[in-house]
One Martini backbone bead per residue (centre of mass of N, CA, C, O) as a GRO file, in nm:
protein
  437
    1UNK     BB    1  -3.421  -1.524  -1.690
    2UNK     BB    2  -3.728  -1.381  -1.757
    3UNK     BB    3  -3.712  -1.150  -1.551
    4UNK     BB    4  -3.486  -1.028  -1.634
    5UNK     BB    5  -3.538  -1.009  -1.971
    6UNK     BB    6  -3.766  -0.797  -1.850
    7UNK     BB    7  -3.595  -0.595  -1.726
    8UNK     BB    8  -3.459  -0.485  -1.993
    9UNK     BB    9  -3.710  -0.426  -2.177
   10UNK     BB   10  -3.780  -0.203  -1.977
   11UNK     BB   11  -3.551  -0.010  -1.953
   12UNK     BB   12  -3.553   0.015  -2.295
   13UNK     BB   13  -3.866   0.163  -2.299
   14UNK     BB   14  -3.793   0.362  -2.128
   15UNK     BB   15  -3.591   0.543  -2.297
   16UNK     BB   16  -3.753   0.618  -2.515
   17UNK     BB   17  -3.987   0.741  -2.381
   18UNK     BB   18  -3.703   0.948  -2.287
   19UNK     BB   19  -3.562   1.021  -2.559
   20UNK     BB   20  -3.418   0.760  -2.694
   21UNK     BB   21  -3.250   0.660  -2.999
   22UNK     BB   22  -3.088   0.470  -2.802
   23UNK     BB   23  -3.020   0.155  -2.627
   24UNK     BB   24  -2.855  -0.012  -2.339
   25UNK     BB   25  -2.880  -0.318  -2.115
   26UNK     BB   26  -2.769  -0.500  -1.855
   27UNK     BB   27  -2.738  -0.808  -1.647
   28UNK     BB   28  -2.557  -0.915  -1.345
   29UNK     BB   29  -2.500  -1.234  -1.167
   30UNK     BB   30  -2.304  -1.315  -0.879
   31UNK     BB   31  -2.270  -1.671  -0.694
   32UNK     BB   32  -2.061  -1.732  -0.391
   33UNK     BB   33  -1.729  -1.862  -0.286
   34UNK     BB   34  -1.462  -1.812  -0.027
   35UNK     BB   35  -1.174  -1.983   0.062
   36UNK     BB   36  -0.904  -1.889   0.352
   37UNK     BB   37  -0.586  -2.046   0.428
   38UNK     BB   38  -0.361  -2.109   0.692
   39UNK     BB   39  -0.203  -2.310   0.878
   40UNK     BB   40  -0.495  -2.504   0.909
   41UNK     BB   41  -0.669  -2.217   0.892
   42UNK     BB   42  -0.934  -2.037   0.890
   43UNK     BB   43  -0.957  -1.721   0.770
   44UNK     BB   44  -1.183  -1.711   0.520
   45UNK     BB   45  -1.591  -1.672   0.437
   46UNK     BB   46  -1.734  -1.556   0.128
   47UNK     BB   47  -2.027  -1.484   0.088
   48UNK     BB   48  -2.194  -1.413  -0.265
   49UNK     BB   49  -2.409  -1.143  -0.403
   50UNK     BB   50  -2.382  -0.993  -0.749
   51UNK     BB   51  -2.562  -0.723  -0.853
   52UNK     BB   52  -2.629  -0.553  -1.210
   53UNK     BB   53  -2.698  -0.242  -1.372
   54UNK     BB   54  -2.676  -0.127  -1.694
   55UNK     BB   55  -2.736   0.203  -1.885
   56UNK     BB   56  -2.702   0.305  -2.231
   57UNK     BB   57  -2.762   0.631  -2.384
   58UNK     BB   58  -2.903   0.768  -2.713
   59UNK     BB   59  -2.870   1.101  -2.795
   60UNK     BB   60  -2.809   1.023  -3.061
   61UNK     BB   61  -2.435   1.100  -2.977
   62UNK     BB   62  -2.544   1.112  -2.696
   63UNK     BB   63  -2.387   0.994  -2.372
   64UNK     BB   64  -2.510   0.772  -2.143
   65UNK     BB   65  -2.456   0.665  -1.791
   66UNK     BB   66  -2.565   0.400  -1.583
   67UNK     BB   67  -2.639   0.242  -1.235
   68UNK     BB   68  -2.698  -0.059  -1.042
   69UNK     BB   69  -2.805  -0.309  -0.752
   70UNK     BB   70  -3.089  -0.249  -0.751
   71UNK     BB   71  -3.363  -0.442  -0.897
   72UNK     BB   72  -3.564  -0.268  -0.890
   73UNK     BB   73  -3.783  -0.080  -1.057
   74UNK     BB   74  -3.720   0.185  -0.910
   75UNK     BB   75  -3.410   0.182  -0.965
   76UNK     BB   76  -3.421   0.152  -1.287
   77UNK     BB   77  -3.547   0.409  -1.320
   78UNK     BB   78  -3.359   0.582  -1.250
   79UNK     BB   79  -3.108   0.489  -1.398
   80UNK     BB   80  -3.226   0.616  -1.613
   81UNK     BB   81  -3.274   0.905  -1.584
   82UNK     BB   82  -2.971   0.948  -1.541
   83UNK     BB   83  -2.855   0.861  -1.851
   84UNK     BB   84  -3.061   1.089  -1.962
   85UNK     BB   85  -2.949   1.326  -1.829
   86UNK     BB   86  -2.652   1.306  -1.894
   87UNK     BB   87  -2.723   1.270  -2.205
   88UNK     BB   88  -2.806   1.608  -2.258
   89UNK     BB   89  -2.432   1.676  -2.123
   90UNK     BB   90  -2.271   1.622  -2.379
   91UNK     BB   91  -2.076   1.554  -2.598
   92UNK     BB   92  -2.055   1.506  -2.920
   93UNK     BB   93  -1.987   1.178  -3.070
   94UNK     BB   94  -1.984   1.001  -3.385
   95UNK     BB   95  -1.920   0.719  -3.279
   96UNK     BB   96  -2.161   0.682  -3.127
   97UNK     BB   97  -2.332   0.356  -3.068
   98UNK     BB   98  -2.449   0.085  -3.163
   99UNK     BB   99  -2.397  -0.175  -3.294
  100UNK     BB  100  -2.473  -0.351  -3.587
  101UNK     BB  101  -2.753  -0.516  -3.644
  102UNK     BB  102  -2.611  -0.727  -3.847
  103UNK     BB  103  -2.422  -0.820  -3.611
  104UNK     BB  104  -2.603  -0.997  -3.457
  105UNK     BB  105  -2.731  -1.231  -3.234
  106UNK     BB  106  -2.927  -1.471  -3.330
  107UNK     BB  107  -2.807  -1.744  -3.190
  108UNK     BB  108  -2.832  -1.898  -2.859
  109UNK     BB  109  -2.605  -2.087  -2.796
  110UNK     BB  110  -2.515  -2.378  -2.608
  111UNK     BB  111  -2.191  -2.380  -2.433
  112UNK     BB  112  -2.162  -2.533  -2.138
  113UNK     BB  113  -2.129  -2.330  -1.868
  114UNK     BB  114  -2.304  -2.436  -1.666
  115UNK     BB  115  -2.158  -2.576  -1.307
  116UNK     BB  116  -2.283  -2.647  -1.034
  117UNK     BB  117  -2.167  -2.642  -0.710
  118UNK     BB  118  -2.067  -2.684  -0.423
  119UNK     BB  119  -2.125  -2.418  -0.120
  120UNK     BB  120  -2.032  -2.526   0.113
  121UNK     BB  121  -1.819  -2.440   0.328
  122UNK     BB  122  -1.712  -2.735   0.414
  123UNK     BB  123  -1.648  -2.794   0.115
  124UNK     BB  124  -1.445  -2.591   0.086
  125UNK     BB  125  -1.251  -2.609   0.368
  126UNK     BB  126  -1.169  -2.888   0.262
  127UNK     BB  127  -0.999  -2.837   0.000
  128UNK     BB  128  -0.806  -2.628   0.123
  129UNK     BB  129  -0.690  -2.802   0.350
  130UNK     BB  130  -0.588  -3.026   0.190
  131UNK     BB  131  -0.400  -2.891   0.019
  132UNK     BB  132  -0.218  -2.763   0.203
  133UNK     BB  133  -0.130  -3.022   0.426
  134UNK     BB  134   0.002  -3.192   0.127
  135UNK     BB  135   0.215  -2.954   0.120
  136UNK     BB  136   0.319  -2.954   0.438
  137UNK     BB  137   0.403  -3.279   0.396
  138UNK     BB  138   0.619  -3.342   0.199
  139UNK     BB  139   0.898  -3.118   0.305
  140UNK     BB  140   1.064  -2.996   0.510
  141UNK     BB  141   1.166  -2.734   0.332
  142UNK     BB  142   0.871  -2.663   0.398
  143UNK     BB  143   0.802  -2.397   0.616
  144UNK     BB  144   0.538  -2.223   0.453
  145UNK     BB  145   0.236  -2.024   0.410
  146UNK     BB  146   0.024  -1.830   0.218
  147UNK     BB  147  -0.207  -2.040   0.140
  148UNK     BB  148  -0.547  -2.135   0.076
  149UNK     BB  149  -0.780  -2.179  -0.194
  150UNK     BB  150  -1.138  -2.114  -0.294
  151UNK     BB  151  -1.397  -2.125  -0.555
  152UNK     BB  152  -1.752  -2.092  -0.629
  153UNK     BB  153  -1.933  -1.993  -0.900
  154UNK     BB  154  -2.246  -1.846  -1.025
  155UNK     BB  155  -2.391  -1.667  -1.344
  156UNK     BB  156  -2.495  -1.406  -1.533
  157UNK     BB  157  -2.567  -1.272  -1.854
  158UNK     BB  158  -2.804  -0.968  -2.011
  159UNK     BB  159  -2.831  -0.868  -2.288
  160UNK     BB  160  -2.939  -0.560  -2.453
  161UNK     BB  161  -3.115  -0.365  -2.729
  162UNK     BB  162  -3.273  -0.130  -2.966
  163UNK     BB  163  -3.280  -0.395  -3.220
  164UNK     BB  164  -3.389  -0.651  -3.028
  165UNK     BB  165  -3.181  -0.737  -2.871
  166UNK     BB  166  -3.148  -1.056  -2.664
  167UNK     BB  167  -2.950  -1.202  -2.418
  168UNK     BB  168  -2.838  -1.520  -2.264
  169UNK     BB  169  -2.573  -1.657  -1.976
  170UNK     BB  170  -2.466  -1.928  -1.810
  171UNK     BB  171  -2.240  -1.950  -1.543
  172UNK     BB  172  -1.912  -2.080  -1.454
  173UNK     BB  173  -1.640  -2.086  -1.161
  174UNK     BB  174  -1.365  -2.270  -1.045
  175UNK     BB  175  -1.072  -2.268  -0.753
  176UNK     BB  176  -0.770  -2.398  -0.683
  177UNK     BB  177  -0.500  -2.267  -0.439
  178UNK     BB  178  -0.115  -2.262  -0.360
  179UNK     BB  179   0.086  -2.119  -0.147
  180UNK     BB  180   0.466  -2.127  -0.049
  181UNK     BB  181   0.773  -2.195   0.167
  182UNK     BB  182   1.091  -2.214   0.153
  183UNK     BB  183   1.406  -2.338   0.312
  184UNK     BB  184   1.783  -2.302   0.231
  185UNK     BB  185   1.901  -2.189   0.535
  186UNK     BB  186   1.874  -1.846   0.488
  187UNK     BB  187   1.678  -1.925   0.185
  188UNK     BB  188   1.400  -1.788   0.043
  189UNK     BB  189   1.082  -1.940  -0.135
  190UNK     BB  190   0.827  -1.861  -0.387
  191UNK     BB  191   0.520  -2.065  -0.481
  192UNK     BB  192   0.273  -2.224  -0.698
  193UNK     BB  193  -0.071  -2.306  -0.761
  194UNK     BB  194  -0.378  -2.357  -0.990
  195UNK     BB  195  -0.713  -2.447  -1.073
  196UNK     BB  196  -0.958  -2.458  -1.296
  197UNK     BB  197  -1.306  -2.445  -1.393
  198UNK     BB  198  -1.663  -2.500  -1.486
  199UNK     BB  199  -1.603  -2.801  -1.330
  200UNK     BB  200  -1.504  -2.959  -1.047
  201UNK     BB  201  -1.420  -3.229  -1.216
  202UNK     BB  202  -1.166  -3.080  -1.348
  203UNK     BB  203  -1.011  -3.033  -1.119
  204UNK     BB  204  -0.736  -3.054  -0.961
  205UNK     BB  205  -0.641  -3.229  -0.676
  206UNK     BB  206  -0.532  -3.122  -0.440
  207UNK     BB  207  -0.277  -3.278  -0.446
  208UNK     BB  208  -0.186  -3.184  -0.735
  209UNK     BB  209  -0.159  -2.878  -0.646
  210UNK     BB  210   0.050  -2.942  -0.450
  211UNK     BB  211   0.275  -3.114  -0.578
  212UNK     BB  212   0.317  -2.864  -0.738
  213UNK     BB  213   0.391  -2.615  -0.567
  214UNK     BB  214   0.622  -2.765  -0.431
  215UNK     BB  215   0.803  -2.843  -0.695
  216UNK     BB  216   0.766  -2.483  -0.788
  217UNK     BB  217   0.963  -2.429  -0.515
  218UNK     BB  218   1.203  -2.611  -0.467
  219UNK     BB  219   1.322  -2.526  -0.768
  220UNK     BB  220   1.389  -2.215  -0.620
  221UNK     BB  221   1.626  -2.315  -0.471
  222UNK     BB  222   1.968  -2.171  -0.496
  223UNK     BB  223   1.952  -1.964  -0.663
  224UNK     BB  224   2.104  -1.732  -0.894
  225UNK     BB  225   2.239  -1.548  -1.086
  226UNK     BB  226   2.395  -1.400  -1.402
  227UNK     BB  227   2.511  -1.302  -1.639
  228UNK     BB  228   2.574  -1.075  -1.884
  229UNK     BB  229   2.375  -1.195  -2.185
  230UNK     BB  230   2.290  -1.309  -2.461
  231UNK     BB  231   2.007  -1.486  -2.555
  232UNK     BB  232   1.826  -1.773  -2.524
  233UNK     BB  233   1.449  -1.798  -2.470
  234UNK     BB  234   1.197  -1.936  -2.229
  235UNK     BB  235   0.870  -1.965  -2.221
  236UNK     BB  236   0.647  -2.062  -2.008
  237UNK     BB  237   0.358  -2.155  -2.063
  238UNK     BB  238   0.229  -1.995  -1.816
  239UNK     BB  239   0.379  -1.717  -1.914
  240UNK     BB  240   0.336  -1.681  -2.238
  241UNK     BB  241   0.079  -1.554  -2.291
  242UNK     BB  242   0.215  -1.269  -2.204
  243UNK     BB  243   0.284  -1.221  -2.458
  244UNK     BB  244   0.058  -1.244  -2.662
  245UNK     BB  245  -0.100  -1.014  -2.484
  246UNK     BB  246   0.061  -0.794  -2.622
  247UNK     BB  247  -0.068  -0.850  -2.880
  248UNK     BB  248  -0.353  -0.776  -2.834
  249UNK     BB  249  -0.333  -0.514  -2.756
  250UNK     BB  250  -0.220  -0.391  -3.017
  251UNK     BB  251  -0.491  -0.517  -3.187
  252UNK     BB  252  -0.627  -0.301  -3.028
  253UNK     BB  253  -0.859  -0.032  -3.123
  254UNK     BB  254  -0.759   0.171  -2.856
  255UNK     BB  255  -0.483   0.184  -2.938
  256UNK     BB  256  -0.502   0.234  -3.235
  257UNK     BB  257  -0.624   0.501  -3.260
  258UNK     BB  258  -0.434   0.659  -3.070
  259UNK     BB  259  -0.138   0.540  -3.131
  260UNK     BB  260  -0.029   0.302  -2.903
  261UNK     BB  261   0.103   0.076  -3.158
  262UNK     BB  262   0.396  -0.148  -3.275
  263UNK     BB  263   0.110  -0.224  -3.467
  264UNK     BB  264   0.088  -0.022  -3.700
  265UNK     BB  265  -0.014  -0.128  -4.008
  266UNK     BB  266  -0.024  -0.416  -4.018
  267UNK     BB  267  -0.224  -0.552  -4.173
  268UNK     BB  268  -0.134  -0.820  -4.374
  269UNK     BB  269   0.124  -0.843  -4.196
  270UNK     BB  270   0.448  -1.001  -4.087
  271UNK     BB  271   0.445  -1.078  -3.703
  272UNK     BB  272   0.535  -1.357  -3.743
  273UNK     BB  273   0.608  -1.664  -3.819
  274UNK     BB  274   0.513  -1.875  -4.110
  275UNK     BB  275   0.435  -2.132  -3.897
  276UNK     BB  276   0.230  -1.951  -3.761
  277UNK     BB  277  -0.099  -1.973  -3.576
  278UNK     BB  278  -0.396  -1.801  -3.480
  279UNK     BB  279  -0.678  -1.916  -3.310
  280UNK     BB  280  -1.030  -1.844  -3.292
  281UNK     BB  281  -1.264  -2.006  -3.041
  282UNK     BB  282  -1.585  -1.961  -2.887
  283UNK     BB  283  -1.776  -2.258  -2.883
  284UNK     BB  284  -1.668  -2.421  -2.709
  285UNK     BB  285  -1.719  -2.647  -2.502
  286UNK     BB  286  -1.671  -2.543  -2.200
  287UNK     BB  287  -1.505  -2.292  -2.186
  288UNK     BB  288  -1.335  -2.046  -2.041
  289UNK     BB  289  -1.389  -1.863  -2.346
  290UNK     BB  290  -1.667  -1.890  -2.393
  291UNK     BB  291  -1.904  -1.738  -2.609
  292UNK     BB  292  -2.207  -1.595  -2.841
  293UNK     BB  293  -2.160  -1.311  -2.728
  294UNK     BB  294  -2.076  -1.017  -2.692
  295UNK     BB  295  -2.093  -0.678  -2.505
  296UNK     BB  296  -2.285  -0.595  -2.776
  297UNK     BB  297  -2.439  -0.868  -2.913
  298UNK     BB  298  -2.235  -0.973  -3.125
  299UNK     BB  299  -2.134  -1.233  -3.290
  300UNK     BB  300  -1.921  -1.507  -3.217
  301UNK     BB  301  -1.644  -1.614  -3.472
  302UNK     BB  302  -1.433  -1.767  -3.645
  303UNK     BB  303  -1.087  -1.714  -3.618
  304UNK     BB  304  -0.789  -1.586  -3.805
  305UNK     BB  305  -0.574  -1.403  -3.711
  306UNK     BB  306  -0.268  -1.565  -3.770
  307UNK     BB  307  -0.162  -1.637  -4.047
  308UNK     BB  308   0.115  -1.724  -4.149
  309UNK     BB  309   0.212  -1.464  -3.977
  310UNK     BB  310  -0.030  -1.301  -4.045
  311UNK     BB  311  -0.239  -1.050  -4.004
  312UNK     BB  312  -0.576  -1.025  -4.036
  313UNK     BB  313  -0.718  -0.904  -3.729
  314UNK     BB  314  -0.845  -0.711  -3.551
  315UNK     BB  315  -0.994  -0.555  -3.254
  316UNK     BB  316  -1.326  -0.461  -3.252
  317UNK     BB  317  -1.533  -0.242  -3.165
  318UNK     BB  318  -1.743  -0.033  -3.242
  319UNK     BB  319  -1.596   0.269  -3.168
  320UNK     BB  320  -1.340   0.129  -3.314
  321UNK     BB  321  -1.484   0.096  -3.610
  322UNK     BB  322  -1.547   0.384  -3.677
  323UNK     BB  323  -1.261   0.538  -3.623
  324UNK     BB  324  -1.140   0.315  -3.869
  325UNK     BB  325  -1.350   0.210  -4.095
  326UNK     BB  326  -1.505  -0.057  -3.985
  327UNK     BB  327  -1.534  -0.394  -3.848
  328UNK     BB  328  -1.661  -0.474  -3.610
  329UNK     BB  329  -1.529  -0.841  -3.448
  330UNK     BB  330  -1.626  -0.912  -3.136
  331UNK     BB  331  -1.459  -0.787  -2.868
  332UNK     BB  332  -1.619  -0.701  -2.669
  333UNK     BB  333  -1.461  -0.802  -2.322
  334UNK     BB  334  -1.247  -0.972  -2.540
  335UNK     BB  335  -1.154  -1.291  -2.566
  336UNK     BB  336  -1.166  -1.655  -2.778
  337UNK     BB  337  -1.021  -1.875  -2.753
  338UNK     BB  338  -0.676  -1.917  -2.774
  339UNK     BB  339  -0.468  -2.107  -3.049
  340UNK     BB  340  -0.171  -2.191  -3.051
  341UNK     BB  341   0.057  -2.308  -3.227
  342UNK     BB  342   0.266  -2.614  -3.285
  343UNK     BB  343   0.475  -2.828  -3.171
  344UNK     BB  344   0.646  -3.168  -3.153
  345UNK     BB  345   0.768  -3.041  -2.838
  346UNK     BB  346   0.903  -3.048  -2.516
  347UNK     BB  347   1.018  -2.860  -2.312
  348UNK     BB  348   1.297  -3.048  -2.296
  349UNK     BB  349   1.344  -3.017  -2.602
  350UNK     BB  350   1.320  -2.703  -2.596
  351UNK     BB  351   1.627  -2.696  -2.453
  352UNK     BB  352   1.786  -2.862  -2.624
  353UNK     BB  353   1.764  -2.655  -2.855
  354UNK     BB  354   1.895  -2.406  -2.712
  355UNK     BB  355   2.106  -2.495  -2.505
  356UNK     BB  356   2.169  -2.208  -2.430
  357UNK     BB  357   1.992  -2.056  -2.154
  358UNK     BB  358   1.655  -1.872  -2.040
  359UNK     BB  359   1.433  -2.036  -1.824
  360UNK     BB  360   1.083  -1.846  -1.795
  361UNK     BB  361   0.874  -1.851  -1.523
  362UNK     BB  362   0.892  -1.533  -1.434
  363UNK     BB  363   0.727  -1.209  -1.435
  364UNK     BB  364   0.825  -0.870  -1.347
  365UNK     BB  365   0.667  -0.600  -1.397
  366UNK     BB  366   0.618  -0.280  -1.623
  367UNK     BB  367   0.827  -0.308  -1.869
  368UNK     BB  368   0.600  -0.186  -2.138
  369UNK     BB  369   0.578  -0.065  -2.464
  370UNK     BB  370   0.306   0.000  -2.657
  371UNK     BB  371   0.423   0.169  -2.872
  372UNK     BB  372   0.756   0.064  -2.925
  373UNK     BB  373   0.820  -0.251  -2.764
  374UNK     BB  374   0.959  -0.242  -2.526
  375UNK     BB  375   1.124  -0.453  -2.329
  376UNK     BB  376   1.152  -0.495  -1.935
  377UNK     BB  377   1.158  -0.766  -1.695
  378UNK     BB  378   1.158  -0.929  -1.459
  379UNK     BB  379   1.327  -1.241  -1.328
  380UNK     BB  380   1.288  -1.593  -1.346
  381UNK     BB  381   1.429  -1.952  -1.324
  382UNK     BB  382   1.657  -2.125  -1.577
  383UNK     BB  383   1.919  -2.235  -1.632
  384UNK     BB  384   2.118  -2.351  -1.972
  385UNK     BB  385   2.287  -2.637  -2.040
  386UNK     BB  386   2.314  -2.861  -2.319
  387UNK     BB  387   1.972  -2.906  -2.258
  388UNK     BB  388   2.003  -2.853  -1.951
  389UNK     BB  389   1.932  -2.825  -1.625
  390UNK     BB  390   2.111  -2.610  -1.348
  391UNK     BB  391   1.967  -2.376  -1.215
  392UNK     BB  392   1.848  -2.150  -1.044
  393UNK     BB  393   1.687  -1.804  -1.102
  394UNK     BB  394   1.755  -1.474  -0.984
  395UNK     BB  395   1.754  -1.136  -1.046
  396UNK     BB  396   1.726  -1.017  -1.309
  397UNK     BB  397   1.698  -0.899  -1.672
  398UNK     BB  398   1.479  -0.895  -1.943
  399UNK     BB  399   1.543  -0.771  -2.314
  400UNK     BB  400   1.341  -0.593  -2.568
  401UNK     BB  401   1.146  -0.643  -2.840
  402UNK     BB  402   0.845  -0.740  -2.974
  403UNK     BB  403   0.853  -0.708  -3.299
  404UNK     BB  404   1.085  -0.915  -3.259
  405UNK     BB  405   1.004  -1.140  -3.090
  406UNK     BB  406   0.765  -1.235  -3.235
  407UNK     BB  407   0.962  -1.236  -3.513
  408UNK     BB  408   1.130  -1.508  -3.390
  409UNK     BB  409   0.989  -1.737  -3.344
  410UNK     BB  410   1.112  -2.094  -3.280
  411UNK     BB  411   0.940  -2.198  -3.100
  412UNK     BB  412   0.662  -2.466  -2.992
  413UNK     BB  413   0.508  -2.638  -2.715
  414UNK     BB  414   0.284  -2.895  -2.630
  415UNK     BB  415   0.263  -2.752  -2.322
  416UNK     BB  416  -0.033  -2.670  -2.279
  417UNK     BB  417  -0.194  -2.389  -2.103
  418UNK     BB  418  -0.566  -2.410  -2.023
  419UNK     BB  419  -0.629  -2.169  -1.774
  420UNK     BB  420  -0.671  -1.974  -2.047
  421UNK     BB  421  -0.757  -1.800  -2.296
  422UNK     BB  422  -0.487  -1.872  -2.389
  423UNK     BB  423  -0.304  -2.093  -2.612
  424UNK     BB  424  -0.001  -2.255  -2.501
  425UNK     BB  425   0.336  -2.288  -2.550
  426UNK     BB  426   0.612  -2.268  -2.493
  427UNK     BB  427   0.892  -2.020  -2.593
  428UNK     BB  428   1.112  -1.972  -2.840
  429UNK     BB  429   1.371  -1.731  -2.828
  430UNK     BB  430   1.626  -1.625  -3.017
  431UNK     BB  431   1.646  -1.367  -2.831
  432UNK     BB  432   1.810  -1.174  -2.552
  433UNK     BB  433   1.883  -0.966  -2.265
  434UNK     BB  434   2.030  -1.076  -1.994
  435UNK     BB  435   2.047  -0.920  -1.653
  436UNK     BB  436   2.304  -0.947  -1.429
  437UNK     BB  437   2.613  -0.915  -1.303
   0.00000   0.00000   0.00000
């Protein structure tokens, strides 16, 4: 990467040059491959190299931002050339400006992020076939495929800026997945399955793929609604992030400055059950979402998001923690390995805990308001009696408020689905209205 990290600050001498006060410049490239199968037959394959530059000048507080995928020089010069133009004529904004240099990462920890993998062809639609095969021969009842892919890539991020901080890392990340489509008698049903990782030792093999594939598409088979009636509910580990998912938008400082937020002034205050605990770890070694420092070089570090129920901090970037009066907190450009507290648990355990109630596996549509938290969106799953799953549901619709929601969690299980940057298990809330005929 030092030809790359030479052209960053090539690009950074540039703007100065040009009378900018301050600048930043990224350049990324990601290579590899893309293999998509459907019934036997290798539909797509596709080799990428994809690669870019993006540069932010500040004229004091006038703001200029250019990009190019030519990584030429003469190319860099004009990108250049093209952000101090920019921000000539921008409106001055005082709160725009690079995050504080004392917020820098001084240490560029190796974080074992990048296993580059076969990406031959042959061996991509290998494990797509395999996939696909041994998934379409498991069950008559599987009638037909969406498709299995593959997916390989590998490729690195140097960002710089004009407090003299330039940093980079290599990273990997691979996946194979697999949808399936069943049929009992004239009612058909489709679900999926796939696995990811930046290894692709740790990948699941196609086999185990296609049989969890086909597992949670038959089990998906004899559907029926339920009636409408109030109930406690349960997201399954793969969909609960979703849940946690709209807490992280909550409380991330552009909801938050804009006002468009149902934690608003919640800092300090108790949002969660007193049992529940979210930490970020961005450093564990090889995680999905682990990063030494943010998409603005601040470093990132050990946070307790929610401590026994309380939120600690919001989620800022520099610009949004000038307009809010505090300190950016490293998280421009997402979160890093959060792992929410759990109990000893297992998914069939808190089944038995709700007794009779809606385990939710799919959730569908945008019916999610984050200034009042109003929640209400499309649902599929399984009914429960008595601790025991009875019949899969669809075309139902869950609904609810997020800050009751939240604030209501009443158990959380063992089964952590580690495939997100959030990790969660399974989520028993203590109540829904579930609206079916």
């Amino acid at each position: 990467m030092g030809q790359v990290e030479a052209a960053v600050k090539e690009a950074l001498s540039l703007a100065k040059q040009k009378g900018a006060s301050d600048a930043e410049c990224s350049i990324s490239q990601t290579s590899g491959i893309s293999v998509g199968t459907r019934l036997g037959e290798v539909e797509t394959v596709e080799f990428n190299q994809d690669g870019a530059l993006g540069i932010t000048v500040y004229r004091g507080n006038q703001k200029g931002s250019a990009s190019t995928t030519d990584l030429s020089k003469h190319a860099i010069e004009a990108a250049v050339e093209k952000a101090c133009d920019i921000a000539r004529f921008t409106s001055p904004d005082p709160y725009n400006g690079l995050a504080p240099a004392e917020l820098m990462a001084t240490e560029i920890a190796d974080l074992d992020l990048c296993h580059p993998g076969d990406q031959s062809a042959e061996y991509a639609i290998e494990q797509a076939l395999a996939c696909e095969n041994h998934a379409l021969n498991l069950d008559d009842r599987i009638v037909n495929s969406d498709g299995a892919h593959y997916g390989s890539h590998t490729g690195f991020r140097v960002y710089g800026n004009t407090h003299d901080f330039i940093g980079g890392f290599l990273q990997s990340r691979h996946n194979l997945g697999c949808a399936l489509i069943a049929r009992e008698g004239d009612k058909m049903q489709r679900d999926m399955s796939y696995t990811v990782a930046r290894k692709t030792s740790d990948l699941w093999t196609p086999e185990k793929v296609a049989e969890d594939a086909a597992n949670e598409t038959l089990s998906r088979l004899g559907a029926r609604q339920v009636p409408t009636a109030k109930v406690p509910v349960i997201f399954r580990a793969d969909i609960a992030g979703s849940l946690f998912g709209h807490l992280v938008s909550a409380i991330s400082g552009g909801n938050l400055y804009r006002k468009s937020s149902f934690l608003l002034d919640h800092l300090g205050k108790q949002v969660l059950p007193e049992w529940l605990t979210i930490q970020e770890r961005p450093h564990i070694v090889g995680g999905l979402a682990s990063s030494p420092f943010d998409a603005e070089g601040l470093k990132t570090k050990d946070r307790t998001i929610v401590d026994k129920g309380i939120l600690e901090t919001y989620l800022l970037t520099s610009y949004a923690a000038r307009k809010m009066d505090m300190q950016p907190t490293g998280h421009a450009g997402g979160i890093h390995n959060w792992r929410v507290s759990q109990q000893d648990n297992s998914l069939q355990q808190l089944c038995q805990q709700m007794g009779t109630g809606l385990l939710v596996t799919e959730v569908m549509g945008q019916g999610v308001n984050l200034v009042n938290g109003d929640y209400s969106r499309g649902a599929a799953g399984f009914w429960v009696e008595n601790g025991e799953i009875q019949y899969p549901v669809e075309e139902v619709t869950i609904a609810g408020n997020l800050k009751d929601m939240l604030a209501n969690i009443v158990a959380i299980g063992n089964d952590t689905d580690e495939r997100h940057a959030l990790h969660t298990g399974s989520v028993l809330l203590e109540q829904m209205s579930v609206a079916g005929h």
